[in-house]
C-alpha positions in Angstrom: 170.1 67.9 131.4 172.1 64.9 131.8 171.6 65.4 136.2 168.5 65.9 135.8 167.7 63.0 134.3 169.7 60.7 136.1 168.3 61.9 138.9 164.7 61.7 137.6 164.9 58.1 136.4 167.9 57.1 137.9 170.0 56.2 135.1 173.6 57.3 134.7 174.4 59.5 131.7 176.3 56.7 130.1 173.7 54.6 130.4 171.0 56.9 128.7 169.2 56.6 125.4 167.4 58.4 123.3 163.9 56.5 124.0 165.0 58.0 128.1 165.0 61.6 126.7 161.4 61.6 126.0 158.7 64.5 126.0 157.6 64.5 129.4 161.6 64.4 130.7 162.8 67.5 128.7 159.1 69.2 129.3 160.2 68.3 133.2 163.4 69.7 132.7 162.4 73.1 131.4 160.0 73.2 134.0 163.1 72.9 136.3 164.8 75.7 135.0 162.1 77.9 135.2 161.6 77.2 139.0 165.2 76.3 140.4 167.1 78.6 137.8 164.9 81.7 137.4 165.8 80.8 133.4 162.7 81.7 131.0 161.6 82.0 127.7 162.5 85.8 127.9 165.4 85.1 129.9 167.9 87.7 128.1 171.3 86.0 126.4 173.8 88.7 127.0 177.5 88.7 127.6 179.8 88.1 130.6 180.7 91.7 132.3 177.7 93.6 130.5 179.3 94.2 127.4 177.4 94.6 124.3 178.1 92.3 121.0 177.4 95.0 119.0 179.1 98.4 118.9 
């Protein structure tokens, strides 16, 4: 997140505030996943290797 918006509006991550992080940048940003990442709403959350967190 911090990347992306640095460079969206060009700020460093140091020199962010919260006022930066608005709507429209984190609505950006998820859009950005979805497209760039493949990552969705029903992108499953499973463990490294496969393995199942319950037996």
């Amino acid at each position: 997140m911090l990347d992306f918006a640095d460079a969206t509006i060009g700020k460093a991550p140091t020199r962010l505030t919260l006022a930066d992080l608005d709507a429209q940048l984190i609505l950006s940003f998820l859009d950005h996943l979805e497209k760039e990442r493949s990552n969705g709403a029903r992108t499953p959350q499973r463990p490294p290797g496969g393995t199942s967190l319950f037996p």
